[in-house]
Steps between C-alpha positions, in 0.01 A plus 500: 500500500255674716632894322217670611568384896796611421433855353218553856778401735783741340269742498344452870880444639563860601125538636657159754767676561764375265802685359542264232373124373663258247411152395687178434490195460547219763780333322759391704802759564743215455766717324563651906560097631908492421538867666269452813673128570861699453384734736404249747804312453714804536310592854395842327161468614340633834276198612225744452424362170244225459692210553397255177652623186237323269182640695724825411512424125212279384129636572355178480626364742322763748188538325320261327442561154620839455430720196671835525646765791412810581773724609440874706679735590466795679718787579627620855657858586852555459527846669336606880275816457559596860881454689446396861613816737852473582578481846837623647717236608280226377581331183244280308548176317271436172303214354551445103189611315348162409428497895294863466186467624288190516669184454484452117376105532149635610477760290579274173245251723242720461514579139572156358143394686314824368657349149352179562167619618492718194589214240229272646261724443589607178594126379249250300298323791473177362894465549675399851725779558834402701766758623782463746640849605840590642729736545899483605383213778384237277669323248552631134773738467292868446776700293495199271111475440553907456743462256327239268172672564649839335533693833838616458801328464767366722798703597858417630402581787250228511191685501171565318573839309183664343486793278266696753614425795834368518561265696329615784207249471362212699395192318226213506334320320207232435493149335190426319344263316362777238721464230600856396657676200878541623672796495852568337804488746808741560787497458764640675562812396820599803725512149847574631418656802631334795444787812310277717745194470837752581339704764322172684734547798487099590614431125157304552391561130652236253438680174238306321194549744607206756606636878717341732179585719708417886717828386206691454443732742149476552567152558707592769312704627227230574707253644461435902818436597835666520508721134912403409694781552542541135191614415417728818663840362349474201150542587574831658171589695260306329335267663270286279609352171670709213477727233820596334449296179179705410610827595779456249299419229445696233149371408378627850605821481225772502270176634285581837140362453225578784195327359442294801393669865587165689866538354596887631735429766507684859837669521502449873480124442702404212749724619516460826667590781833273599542506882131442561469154295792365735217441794209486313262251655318252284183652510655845419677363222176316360282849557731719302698257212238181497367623219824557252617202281840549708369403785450117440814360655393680833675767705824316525673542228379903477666545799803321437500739185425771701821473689693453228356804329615725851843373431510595146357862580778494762281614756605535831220609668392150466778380720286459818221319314726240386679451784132432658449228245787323563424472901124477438420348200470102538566454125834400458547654113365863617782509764744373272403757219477761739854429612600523143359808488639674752878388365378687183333819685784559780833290441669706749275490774740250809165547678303299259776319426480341878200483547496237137805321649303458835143367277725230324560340785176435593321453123435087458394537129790422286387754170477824738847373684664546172315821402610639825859396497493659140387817648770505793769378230419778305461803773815356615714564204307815434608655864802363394581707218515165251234608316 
């Protein structure tokens, strides 16, 4: 079952650029159908996900003839070498660390076709080779090709845990026709330990690897409209996605791998300045974050995070900049998120407080009419003394 390619492609895999490789077989994953359909049903998916279950499960039905998988991983930093200067009376907001650096999905790109290139010329001749790459984008579920291919295992958490790195790995993988040797899966090896599941502060985890995944915070953090008001203290200043469940982790502590140069991130950028990203232009925005993974949904939703962050850092310096958005910007969520925000920053302020009750009676958008008379309901009791 083609061993030897086997034994040259383990052994060329760090020379590519891999942190680790594992083979499986292109059986179908049909033990996951029940849970992923009770997700569905349930609405605890994101839409993010590709959208038919069985092109999700079943290999064959993607790739014609398939033989085996190839799953990758490779490990991103965990710590910044370098903090950004701090800046009096500016605070900054933070992207999680699976957005340091270049965005992941061409990085993982990049190695799965310097795999390929390498197999084909390593690989018997007389056979037509086929491969269909992919990373979190296409269809198979990556921490389940991990898993089977011997990667790591599963957590609660739902992620790929590996013994080297944690879980602080990005995934892909390549269907072949090659049949392969498999490797041996993980298990889960969590035990009893339940610290990402009790200090998820959504309650997003449900215990047995499975996510209500519209309560995770880096969900919500990727949305484009109005984030509920549930979720907006709760991702303090960061402002791209989330990383609570894998700093609590006991298999990551101790874990910070720099093996890749494309992965470093620039302090200035992942942890940037707040009061700056409320006016960034497009162009701006593209120049300095185009290249992250957390830029993807565009500037919108950064900025809208952004706001939210000022308000949980209570920072009043960014008073005047919000009041700008709400008579300048033309969007009508960043006015109503900015009048949220001020409620939270200055509740006693009858200034602000007027000049809200005077914007509600000219906003037209229905969502951002509520958000503001929640913010003058709110400043009202406060001034009040009723709460």
């Amino acid at each position: 079952m083609n061993s030897i390619l086997k034994d040259k492609i383990i052994h060329a895999s760090q020379d590519l650029g891999i942190d680790k490789i594992g083979f499986t077989t292109a059986a179908p994953f049909d033990h996951l159908k029940q849970s992923l359909e009770e997700q569905k049903v349930n609405e605890h998916t994101t839409g993010f996900e590709h959208p038919i279950i069985d092109e999700r499960l079943y290999p064959d039905q993607i790739f014609n003839q398939p033989q085996s998988i190839i799953s990758i991983a490779l490990a991103y930093p965990s710590r910044i070498k370098t903090r950004p200067k701090s800046i009096r009376g500016e605070k900054r907001g933070k992207f999680a660390r699976a957005s340091w650096g270049t965005d992941y999905h061409h990085i993982l790109e990049d190695r799965l076709q310097k795999l390929i290139t390498f197999i084909k010329e390593e690989a018997d001749q007389d056979q037509t080779l086929t491969f269909k790459p992919m990373v979190d984008t296409g269809e198979l579920i990556d921490v389940a090709v991990a898993q089977r291919a011997g990667l790591g295992f599963i957590g609660k958490n739902g992620l790929l845990i590996t013994e080297e790195f944690g879980s602080y790995v990005y995934l892909g993988e390549i269907i072949t026709n090659i049949p392969f040797e498999p490797d041996t899966p993980i298990e889960n090896k969590c035990g009893e330990c339940t610290k990402c599941i009790d200090l998820c502060p959504t309650s997003a985890l449900l215990g047995d690897g499975r996510m209500n995944a519209r309560r995770c915070l880096s969900y919500q953090t990727q949305t484009k409209g109005y984030m509920p008001e549930e979720f907006r203290p709760k991702i303090r200043t960061i402002i791209y996605g989330c990383d609570i469940c894998q700093e609590v982790c006991p298999y990551n502590k101790g874990k910070d791998s720099h093996f890749h140069e494309e992965m470093e991130p620039d302090p200035e950028v992942v942890m940037p300045l707040l009061k700056p990203l409320l006016t960034i232009s497009n162009k701006e925005f593209k120049t300095k974050f185009g290249y992250l993974a957390g830029s993807w949904r565009g500037k919108k939703p950064i900025q809208r995070n952004a706001i939210i962050a000022l308000a949980n850092a209570r920072d009043k310096t960014s008073i005047p900049n919000l009041l700008r958005c709400i008579e300048e910007d033309p969007r009508p969520m960043i006015r109503g998120t900015s009048a949220w925000a001020l409620s939270m920053i200055d509740p006693n302020n009858e200034e602000i407080l007027a000049f809200l009750k005077s914007v509600l009676t000219q906003e037209t958008d229905e969502e951002t009419q509520h958000e503001l008379l929640t913010a003058i309901q709110k400043m009202e009791k406060t001034i009040k003394g009723e709460s």
